[in-house]
ROVOPA-215369 format. One record per residue: residue number from 1; x, y, z of N, C-alpha, C in turn; residue in three letters. Coordinates in Angstrom, 2 decimals, m for minus. Atoms other than C-alpha are relative to their C-alpha. Example, Ala and Ser with C-alpha at 12.3 -4.5 7.8 and 13.67 -1.06 7.14 Angstrom:
ROVOPA-215369
ATOM,1,0.89,m1.19,0.00,12.30,m4.50,7.80,0.90,1.20,0.00,ala
ATOM,2,m0.82,m1.19,m0.06,13.67,m1.06,7.14,m0.77,1.09,0.73,ser
This chain:
ROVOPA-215369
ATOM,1,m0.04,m1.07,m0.96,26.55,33.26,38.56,m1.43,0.47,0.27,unk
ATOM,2,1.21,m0.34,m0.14,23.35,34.02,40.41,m0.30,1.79,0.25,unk
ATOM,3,0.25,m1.51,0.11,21.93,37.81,39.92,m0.75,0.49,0.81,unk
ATOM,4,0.96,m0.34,m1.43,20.39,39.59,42.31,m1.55,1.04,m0.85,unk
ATOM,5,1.46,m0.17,0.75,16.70,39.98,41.36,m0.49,1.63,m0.26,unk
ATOM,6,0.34,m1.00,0.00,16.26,43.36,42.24,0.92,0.89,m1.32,unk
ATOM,7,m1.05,m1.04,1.23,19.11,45.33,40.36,m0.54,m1.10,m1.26,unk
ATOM,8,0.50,0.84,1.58,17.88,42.28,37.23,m0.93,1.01,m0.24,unk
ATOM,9,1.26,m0.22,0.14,14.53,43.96,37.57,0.26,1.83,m0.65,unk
ATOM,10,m0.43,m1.03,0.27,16.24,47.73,37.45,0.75,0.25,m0.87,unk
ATOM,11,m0.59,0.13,0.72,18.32,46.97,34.89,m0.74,m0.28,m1.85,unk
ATOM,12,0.83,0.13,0.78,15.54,45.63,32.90,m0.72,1.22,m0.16,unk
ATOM,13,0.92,m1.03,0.33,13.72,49.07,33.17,0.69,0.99,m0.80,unk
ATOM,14,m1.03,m0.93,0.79,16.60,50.78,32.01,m0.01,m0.13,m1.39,unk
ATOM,15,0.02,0.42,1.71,16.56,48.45,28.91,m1.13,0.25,m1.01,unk
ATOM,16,1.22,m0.47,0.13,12.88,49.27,28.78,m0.05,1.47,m0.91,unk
ATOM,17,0.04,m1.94,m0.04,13.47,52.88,29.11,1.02,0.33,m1.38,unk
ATOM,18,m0.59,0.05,1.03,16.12,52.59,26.53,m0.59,m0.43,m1.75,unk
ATOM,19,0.77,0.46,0.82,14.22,50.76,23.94,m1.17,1.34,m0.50,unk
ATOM,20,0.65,m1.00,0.43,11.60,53.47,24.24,0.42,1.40,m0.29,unk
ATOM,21,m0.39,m1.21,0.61,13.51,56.20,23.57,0.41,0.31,m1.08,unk
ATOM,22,m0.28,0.00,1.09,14.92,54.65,20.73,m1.27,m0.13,m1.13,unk
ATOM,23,1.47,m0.08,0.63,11.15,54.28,19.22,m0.38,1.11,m0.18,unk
ATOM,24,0.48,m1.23,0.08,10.36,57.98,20.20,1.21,0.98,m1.14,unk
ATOM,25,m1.00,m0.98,1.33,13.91,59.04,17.88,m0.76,m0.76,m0.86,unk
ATOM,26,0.22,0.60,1.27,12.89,56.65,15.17,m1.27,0.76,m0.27,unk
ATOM,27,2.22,m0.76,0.26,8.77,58.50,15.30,0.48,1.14,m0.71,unk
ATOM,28,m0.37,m2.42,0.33,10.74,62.16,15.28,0.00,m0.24,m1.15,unk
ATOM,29,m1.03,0.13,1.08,13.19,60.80,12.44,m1.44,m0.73,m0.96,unk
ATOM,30,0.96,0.20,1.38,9.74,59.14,10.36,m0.71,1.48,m0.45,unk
ATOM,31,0.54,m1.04,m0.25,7.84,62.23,11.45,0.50,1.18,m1.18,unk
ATOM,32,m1.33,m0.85,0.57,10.92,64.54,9.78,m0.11,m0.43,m1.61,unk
ATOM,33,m0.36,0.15,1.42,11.13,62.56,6.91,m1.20,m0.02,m0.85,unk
ATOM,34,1.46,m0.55,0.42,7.13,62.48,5.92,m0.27,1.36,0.24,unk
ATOM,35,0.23,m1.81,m0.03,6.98,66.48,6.62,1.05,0.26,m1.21,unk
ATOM,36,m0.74,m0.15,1.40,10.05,66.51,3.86,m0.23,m0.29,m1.08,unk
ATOM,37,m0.09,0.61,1.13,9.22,64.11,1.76,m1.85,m0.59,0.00,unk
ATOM,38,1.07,0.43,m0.48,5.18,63.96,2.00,m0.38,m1.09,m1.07,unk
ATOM,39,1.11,1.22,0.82,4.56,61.15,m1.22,1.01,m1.10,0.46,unk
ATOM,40,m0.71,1.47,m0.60,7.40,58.61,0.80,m1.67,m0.51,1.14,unk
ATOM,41,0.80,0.44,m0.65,4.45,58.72,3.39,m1.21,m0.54,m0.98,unk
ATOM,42,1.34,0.43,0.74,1.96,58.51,0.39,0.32,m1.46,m0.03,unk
ATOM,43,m0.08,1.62,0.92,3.62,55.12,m0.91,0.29,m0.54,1.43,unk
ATOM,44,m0.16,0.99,m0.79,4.40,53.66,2.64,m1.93,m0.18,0.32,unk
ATOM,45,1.47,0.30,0.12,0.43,54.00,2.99,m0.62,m0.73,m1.20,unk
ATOM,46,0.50,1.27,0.86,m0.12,52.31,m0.23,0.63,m1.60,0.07,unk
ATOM,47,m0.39,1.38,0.11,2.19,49.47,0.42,m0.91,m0.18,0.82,unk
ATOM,48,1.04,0.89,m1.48,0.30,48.80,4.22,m1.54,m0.59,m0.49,unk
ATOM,49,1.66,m0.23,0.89,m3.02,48.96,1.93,0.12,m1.79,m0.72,unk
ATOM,50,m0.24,1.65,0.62,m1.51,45.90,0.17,m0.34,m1.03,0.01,unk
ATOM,51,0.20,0.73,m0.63,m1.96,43.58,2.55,m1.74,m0.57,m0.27,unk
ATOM,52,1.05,0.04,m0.05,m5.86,44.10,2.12,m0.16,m0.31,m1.09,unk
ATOM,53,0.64,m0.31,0.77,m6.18,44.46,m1.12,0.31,m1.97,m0.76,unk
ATOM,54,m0.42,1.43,m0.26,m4.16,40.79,m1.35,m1.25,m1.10,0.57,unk
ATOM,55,0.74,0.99,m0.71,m6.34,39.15,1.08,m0.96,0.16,m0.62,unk
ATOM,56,1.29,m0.57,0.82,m9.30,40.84,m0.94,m0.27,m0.98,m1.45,unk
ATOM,57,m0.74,0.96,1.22,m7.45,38.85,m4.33,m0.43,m1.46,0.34,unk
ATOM,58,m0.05,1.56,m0.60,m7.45,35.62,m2.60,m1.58,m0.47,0.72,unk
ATOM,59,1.43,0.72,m0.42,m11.29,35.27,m1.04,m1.09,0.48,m1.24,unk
ATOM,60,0.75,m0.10,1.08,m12.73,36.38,m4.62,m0.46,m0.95,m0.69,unk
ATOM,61,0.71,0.75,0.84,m14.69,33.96,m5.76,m0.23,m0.59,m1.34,unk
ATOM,62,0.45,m0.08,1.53,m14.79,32.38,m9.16,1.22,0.41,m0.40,unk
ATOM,63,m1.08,m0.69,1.53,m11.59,33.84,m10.22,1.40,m0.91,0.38,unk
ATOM,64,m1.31,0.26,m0.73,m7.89,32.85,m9.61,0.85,1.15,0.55,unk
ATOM,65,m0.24,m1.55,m0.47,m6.33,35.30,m7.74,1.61,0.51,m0.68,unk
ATOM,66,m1.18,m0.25,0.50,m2.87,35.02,m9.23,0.23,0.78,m0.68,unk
ATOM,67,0.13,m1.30,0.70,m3.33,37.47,m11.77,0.01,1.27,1.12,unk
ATOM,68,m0.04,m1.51,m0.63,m4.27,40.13,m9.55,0.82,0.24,1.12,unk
ATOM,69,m1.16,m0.84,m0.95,m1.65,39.57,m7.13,0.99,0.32,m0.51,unk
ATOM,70,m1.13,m0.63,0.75,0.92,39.63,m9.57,0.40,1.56,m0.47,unk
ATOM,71,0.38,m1.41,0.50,m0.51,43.39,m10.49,0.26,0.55,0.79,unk
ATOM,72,0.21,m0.89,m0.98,m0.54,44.00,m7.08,1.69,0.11,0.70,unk
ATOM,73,m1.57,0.52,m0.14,3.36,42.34,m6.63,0.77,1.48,m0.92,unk
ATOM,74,m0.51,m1.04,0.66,4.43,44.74,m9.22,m0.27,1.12,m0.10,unk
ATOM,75,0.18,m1.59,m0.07,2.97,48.03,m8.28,0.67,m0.16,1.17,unk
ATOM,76,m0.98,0.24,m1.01,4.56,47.33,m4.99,1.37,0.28,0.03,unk
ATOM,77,m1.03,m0.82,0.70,7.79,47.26,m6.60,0.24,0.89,0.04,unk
ATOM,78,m0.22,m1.43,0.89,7.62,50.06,m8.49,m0.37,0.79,1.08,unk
ATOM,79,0.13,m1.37,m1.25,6.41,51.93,m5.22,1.08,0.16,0.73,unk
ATOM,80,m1.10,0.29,m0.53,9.31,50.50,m3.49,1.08,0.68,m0.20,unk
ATOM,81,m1.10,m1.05,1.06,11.57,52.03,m6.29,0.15,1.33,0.40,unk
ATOM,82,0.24,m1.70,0.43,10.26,55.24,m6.26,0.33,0.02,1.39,unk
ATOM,83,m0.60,m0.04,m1.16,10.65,55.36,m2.54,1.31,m0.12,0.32,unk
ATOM,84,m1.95,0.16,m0.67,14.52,54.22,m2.10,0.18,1.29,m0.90,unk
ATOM,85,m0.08,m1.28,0.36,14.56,56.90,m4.71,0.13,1.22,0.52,unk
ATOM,86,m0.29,m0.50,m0.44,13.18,59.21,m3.32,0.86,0.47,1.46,unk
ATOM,87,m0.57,m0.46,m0.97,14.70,59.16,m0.24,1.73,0.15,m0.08,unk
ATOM,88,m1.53,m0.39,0.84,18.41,58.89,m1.72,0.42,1.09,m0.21,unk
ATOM,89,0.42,m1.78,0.55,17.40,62.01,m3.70,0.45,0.89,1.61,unk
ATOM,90,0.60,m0.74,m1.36,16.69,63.27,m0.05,1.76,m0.01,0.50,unk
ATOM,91,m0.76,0.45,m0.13,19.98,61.98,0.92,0.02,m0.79,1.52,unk
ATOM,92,0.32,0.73,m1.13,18.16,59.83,3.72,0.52,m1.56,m0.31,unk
ATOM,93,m0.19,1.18,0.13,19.79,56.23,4.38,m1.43,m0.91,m0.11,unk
ATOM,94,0.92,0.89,m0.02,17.62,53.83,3.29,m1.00,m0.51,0.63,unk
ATOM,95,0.20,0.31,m0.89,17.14,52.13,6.30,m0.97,0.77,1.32,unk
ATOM,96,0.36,m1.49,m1.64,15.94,55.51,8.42,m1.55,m0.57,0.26,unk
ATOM,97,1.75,0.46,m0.46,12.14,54.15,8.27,m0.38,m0.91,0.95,unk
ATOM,98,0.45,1.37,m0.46,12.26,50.52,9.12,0.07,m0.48,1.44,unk
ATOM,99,0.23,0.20,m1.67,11.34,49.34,12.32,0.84,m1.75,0.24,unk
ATOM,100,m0.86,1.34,m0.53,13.20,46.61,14.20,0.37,0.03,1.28,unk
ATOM,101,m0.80,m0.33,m1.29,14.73,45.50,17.19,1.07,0.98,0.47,unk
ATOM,102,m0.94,m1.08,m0.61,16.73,48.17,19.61,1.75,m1.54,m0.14,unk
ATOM,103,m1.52,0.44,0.12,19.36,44.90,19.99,m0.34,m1.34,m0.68,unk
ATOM,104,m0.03,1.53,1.03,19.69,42.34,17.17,0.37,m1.52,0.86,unk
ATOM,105,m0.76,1.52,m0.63,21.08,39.71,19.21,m1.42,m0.56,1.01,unk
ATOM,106,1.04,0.58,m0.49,18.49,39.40,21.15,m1.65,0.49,0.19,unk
ATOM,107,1.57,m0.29,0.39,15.37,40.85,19.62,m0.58,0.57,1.39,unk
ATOM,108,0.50,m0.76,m0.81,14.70,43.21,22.76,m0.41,m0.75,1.05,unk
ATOM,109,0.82,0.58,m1.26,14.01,40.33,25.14,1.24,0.05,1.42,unk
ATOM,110,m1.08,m0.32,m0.94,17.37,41.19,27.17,0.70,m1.27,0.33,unk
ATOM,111,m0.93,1.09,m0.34,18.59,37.35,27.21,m0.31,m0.86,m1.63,unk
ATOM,112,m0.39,0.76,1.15,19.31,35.26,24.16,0.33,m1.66,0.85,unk
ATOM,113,m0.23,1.67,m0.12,19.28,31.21,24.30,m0.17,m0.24,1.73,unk
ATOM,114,m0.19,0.19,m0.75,18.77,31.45,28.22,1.11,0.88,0.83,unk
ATOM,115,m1.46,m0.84,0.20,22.04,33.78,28.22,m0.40,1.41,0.64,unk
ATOM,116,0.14,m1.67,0.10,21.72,37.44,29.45,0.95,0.79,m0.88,unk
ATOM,117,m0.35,m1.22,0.79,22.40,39.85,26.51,0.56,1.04,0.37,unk
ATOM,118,m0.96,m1.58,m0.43,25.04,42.33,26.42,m0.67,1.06,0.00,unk
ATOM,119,0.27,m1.54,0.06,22.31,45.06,25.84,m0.94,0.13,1.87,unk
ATOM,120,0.49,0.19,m0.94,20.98,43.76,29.43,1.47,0.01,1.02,unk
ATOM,121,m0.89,0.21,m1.20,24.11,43.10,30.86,0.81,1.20,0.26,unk
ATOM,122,m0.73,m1.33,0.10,25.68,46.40,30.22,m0.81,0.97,1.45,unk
ATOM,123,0.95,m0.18,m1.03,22.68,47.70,32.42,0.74,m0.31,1.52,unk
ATOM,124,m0.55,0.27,m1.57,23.19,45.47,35.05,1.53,0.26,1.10,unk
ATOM,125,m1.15,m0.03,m0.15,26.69,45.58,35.19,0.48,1.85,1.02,unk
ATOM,126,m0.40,m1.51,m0.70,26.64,49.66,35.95,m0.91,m0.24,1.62,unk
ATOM,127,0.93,m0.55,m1.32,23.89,49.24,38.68,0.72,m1.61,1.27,unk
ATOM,128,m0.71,1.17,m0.84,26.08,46.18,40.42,1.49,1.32,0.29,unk
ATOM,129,m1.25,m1.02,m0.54,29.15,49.01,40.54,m0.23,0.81,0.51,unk
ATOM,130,0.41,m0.68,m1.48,26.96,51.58,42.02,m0.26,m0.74,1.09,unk
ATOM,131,0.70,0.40,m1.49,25.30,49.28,44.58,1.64,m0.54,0.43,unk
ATOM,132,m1.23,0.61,m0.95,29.25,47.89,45.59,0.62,1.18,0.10,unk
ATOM,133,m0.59,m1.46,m0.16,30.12,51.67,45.71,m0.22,0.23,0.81,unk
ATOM,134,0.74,m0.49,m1.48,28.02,52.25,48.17,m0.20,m0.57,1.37,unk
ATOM,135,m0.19,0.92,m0.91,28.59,49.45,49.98,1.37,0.07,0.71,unk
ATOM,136,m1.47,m0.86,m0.53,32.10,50.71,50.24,0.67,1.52,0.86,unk
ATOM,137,m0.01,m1.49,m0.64,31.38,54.08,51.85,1.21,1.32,0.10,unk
ATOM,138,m1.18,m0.98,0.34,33.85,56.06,50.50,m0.25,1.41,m0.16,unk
ATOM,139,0.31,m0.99,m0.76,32.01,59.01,51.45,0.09,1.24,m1.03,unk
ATOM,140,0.03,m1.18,0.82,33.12,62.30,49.71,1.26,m0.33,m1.01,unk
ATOM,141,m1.11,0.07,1.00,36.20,60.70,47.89,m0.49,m0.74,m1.11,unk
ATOM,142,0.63,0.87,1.63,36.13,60.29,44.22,1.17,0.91,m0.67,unk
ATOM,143,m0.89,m0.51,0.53,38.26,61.56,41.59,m0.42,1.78,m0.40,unk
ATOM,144,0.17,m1.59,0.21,36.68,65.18,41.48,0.85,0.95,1.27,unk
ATOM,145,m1.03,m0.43,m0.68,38.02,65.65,44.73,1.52,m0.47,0.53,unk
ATOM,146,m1.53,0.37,0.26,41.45,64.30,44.17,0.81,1.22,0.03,unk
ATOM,147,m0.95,m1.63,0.25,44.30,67.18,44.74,1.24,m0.40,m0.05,unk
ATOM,148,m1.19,0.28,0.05,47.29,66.35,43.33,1.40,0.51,0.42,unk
ATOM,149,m0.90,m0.71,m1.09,49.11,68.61,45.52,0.48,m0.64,1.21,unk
ATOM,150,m0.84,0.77,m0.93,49.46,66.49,48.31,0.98,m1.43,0.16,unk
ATOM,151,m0.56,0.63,0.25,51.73,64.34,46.74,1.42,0.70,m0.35,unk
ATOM,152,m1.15,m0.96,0.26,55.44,65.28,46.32,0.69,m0.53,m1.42,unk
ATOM,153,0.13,m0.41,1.46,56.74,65.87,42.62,1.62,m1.26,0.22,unk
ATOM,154,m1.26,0.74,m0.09,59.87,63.78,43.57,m0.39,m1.53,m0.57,unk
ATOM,155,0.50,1.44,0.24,60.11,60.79,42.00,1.11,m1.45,0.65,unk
ATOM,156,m0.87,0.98,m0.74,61.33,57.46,43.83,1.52,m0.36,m0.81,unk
ATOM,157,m1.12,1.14,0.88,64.81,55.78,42.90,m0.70,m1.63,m0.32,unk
């Protein structure tokens, strides 16, 4: 079935626009939970630190680095810990931090395998029923002004 480019394109901004709003709750909702819980933000700043201190392990010269990533593997952990901890404690789901796609299926690109994605097609789908709404010119009728009065209460044989 061929799509009509324009409503694709409006449909896509929607998914856009959608996507970013779900980024700006997830900021509030980190935001919220580092003002509550200010050493979850300490230890998500020491894990990101990790990364460096790793790559730091590994171009050291002269040594083997395995040792010190293992040190660095297991404070990690244990930061990890203390974090699901605390936030449990908190009685925050686990999950409330982690960043990811708005739609699993298709990792935010709005089509999967060639396919358009239900979180795209949902989109399109509403802005294809306005534009054949309007194409229908049905003017001031809709179900707000419906009056069930001018129908008679009798019912057929």
């Amino acid at each position: 079935m061929p799509y009509d480019g324009k409503l694709l394109r409006q449909a896509q901004n929607l998914l856009a626009d959608e996507r970013a709003a779900e980024a700006a709750r997830r900021d509030a909702r980190r935001r919220e939970i580092y003002r509550r819980l200010p050493r979850v933000a300490e230890i998500d700043g020491e894990l990101r630190n990790t990364v460096q201190e790793i790559i730091a392990a590994a171009f050291d010269r002269g040594t083997d680095p395995g040792p010190a990533i293992a040190v660095l593997r297991e404070r990690n952990l244990g930061a990890q810990s203390e974090r699901a901890a605390l936030l449990e404690a908190a009685g925050v789901k686990p999950d409330a931090l982690e960043e990811g796609p708005f739609c699993r299926r298709c990792n935010d690109a709005g089509f999967r395998g060639g396919v358009m994605c239900e979180c795209l097609k949902k989109h399109y789908a509403r802005l294809q029923i306005a534009a054949l709404s309007n194409l229908l010119g049905l003017g001031d009728q809709s179900f707000d002004s419906f009056d069930i009065e001018y129908y008679d209460e009798r019912v057929w044989p």
